[in-house]
C-alpha positions in Angstrom: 133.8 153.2 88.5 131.6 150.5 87.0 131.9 149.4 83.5 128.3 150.6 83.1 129.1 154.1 83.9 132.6 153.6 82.3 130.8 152.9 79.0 128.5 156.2 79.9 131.1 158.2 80.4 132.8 157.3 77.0 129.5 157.3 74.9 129.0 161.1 76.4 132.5 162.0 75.3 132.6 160.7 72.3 134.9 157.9 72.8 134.4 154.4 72.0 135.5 150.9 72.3 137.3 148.7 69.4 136.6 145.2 69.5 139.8 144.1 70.6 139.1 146.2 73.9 140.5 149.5 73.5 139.4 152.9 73.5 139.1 155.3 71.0 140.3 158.9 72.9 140.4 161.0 70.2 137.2 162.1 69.9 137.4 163.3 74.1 140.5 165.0 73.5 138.9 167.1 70.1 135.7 167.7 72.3 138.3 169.4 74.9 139.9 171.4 72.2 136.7 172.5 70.7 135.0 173.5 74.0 134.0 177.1 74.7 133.8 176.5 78.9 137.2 174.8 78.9 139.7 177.1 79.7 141.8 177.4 76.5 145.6 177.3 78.2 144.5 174.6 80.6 146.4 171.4 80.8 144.8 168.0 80.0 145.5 164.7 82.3 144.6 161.7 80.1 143.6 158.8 82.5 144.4 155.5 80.6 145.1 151.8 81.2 147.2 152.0 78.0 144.9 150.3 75.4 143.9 153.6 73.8 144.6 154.7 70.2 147.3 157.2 69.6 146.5 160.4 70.6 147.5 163.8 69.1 147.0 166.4 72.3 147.7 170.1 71.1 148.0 171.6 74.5 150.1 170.7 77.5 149.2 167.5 78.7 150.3 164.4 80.6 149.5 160.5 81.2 148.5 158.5 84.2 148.8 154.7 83.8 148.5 152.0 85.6 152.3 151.1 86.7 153.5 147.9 84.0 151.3 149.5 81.0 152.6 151.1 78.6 150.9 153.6 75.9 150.9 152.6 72.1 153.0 155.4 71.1 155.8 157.6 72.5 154.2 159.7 74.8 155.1 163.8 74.4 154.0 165.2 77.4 154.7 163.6 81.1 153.7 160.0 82.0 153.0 159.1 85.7 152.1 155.6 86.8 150.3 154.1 89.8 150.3 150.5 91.3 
């Protein structure tokens, strides 16, 4: 993924980037929650490099980051990593 689309993505989500270089989430994870074609007991995999804002996930849910990072807060749900 480019940065281009990367910054696409976000902006349709509702995410956005702090000037330090992290990402807001929240706002994807409330558009999930509100969403009437999301499937209300479905699981949510948050894709992260780590420099995300703390997140508050209401549903079952789990992490992939990259191996090394880690997330700003203690995690609740599962956290996988990949080299």
């Amino acid at each position: 993924m480019t940065s281009r689309t990367a910054c696409s993505w976000t902006r349709r989500i509702g995410a956005y980037a702090l000037p330090e270089g992290s990402i807001v989430l929240q706002p994807g994870i409330d558009l999930l929650h509100r969403a009437e074609d999301f499937p209300p007991g479905a699981p949510v995999l948050v894709i992260t490099d780590g420099w995300c804002d703390v997140l508050r996930v209401r549903r079952e849910h789990a992490y992939l980051i990259p191996q090394g990072a880690r997330l700003p807060f203690t995690a609740r749900g599962p956290v996988f990593r990949v080299r």
